[in-house]
N, C-alpha and C positions, 0 to 999 in steps of 0.2 A: 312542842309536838303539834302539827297538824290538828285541826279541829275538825276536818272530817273525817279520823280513821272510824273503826268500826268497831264492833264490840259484842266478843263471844257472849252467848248465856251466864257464862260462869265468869263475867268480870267482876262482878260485885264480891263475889266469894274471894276471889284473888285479892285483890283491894282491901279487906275487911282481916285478911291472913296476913297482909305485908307483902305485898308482889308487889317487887319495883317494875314497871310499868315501860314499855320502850315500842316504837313502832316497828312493825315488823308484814313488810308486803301489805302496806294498806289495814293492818290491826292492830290495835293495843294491846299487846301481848306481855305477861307477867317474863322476863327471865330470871329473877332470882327473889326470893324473900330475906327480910330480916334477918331472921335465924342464921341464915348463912348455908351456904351450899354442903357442908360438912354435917350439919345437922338433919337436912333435909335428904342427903343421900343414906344416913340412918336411919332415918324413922320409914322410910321406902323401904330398906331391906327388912326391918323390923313387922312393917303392917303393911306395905302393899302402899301402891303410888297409883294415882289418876294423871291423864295427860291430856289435857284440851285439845282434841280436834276437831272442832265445829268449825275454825275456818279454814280447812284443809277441803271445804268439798260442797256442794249442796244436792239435794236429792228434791228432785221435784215429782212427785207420785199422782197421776192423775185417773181417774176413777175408773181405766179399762184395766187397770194393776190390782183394784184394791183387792179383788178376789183370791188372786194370785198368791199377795201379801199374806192376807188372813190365814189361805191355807200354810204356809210355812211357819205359821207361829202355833 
C-alpha cells in the first residue's frame, strides 16, 4: 500500500477492531473485519452500525458563519 494515503479520525478504532485495511481514493479504509461480514451484518441489525464518512467531504467554517452556526444548534 502507498505510504501516503491518508487517515480518517476513526483509523485507530478500526485497526484496534480488526479492519482489514485497503486503499480506497487516496485512504486507508477498513472493508471488512475479522469476525467476518455475517457477524458484523448481525450485530448492526441487532445495535445499530456507524459508517466513517470523514473522507467523503471537508467543511471549512470561517468566522463570518460562526454565528450562523451557533444559532442552529
Amino acid at each position: 500500500m502507498p505510504k501516503d494515503l491518508k487517515r480518517t479520525p476513526l483509523y485507530s478504532w478500526h485497526k484496534e477492531h480488526g479492519g482489514q485495511m485497503i486503499e480506497f481514493v487516496g485512504w486507508e479504509m477498513p472493508v471488512a473485519y475479522e469476525r467476518g461480514i455475517l457477524e458484523e451484518h448481525l450485530s448492526t441489525r441487532k445495535f445499530g452500525g456507524l459508517f466513517d464518512i470523514s473522507h467523503m467531504g471537508r467543511l471549512l467554517i470561517r468566522e463570518s458563519m460562526r454565528s450562523l452556526l451557533c444559532s442552529m444548534s
